[in-house]
C-alpha positions in Angstrom: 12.7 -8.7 5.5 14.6 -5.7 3.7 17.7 -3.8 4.1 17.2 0.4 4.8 20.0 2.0 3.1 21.9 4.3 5.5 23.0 7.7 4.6 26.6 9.2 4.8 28.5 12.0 4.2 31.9 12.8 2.5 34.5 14.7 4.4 33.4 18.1 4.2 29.7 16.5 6.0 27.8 17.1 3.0 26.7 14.4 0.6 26.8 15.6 -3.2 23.4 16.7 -4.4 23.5 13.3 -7.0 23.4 11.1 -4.0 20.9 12.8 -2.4 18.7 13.1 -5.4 19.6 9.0 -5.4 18.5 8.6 -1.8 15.1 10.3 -2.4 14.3 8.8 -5.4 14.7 5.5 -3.3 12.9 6.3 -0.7 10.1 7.3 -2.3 10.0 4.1 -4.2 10.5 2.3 -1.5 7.4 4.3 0.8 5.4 3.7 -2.5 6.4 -0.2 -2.0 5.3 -0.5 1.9 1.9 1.7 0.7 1.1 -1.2 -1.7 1.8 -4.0 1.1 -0.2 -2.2 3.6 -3.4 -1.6 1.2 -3.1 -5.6 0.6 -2.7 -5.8 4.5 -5.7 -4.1 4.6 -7.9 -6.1 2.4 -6.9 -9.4 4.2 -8.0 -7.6 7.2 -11.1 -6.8 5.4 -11.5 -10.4 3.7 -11.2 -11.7 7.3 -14.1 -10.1 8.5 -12.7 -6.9 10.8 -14.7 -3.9 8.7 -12.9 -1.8 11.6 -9.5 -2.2 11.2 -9.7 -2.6 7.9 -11.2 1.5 7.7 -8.3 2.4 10.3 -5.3 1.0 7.9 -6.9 2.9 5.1 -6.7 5.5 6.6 -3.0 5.4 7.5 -2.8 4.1 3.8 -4.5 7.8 2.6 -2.2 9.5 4.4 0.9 7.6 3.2 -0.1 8.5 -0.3 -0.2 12.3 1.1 3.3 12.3 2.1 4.7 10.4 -0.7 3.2 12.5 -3.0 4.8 15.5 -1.1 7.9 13.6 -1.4 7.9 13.2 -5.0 7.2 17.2 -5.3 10.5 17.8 -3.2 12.1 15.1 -5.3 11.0 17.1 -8.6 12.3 19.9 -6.9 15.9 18.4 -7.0 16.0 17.1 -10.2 
């Protein structure tokens, strides 16, 4: 189990552009983490004989790597 880290805001609503630089920096780290367990997910599924399933995480797997790279261009974009 792991702990999400919850955004907030300062009075005027806004967060300062450092802690939001600091949010996305985590959270692409931290999708980059969960696209790692899910491609060993995946070849557990595979070692375990379902050829099917195994395809249709990789899949998901492909296109987490799509968005996180997205993410780290709007990250770059920040910084």
């Amino acid at each position: 189990m792991h702990m999400h880290h919850e955004h907030h805001t300062h009075d005027n609503g806004v967060a300062p552009m450092e802690e939001l630089v600091a949010l996305m920096k985590y959270m692409v780290s931290h999708n980059a983490e969960h696209t790692h367990e899910l491609e060993h997910l995946a070849l557990d599924i595979k070692d375990a004989g379902n050829e099917e399933v195994y395809n249709k995480v990789m899949s998901a797997v492909e296109n987490y790597h799509k968005g996180n790279d997205i993410l780290a261009d709007a990250l770059s974009k920040l910084v």
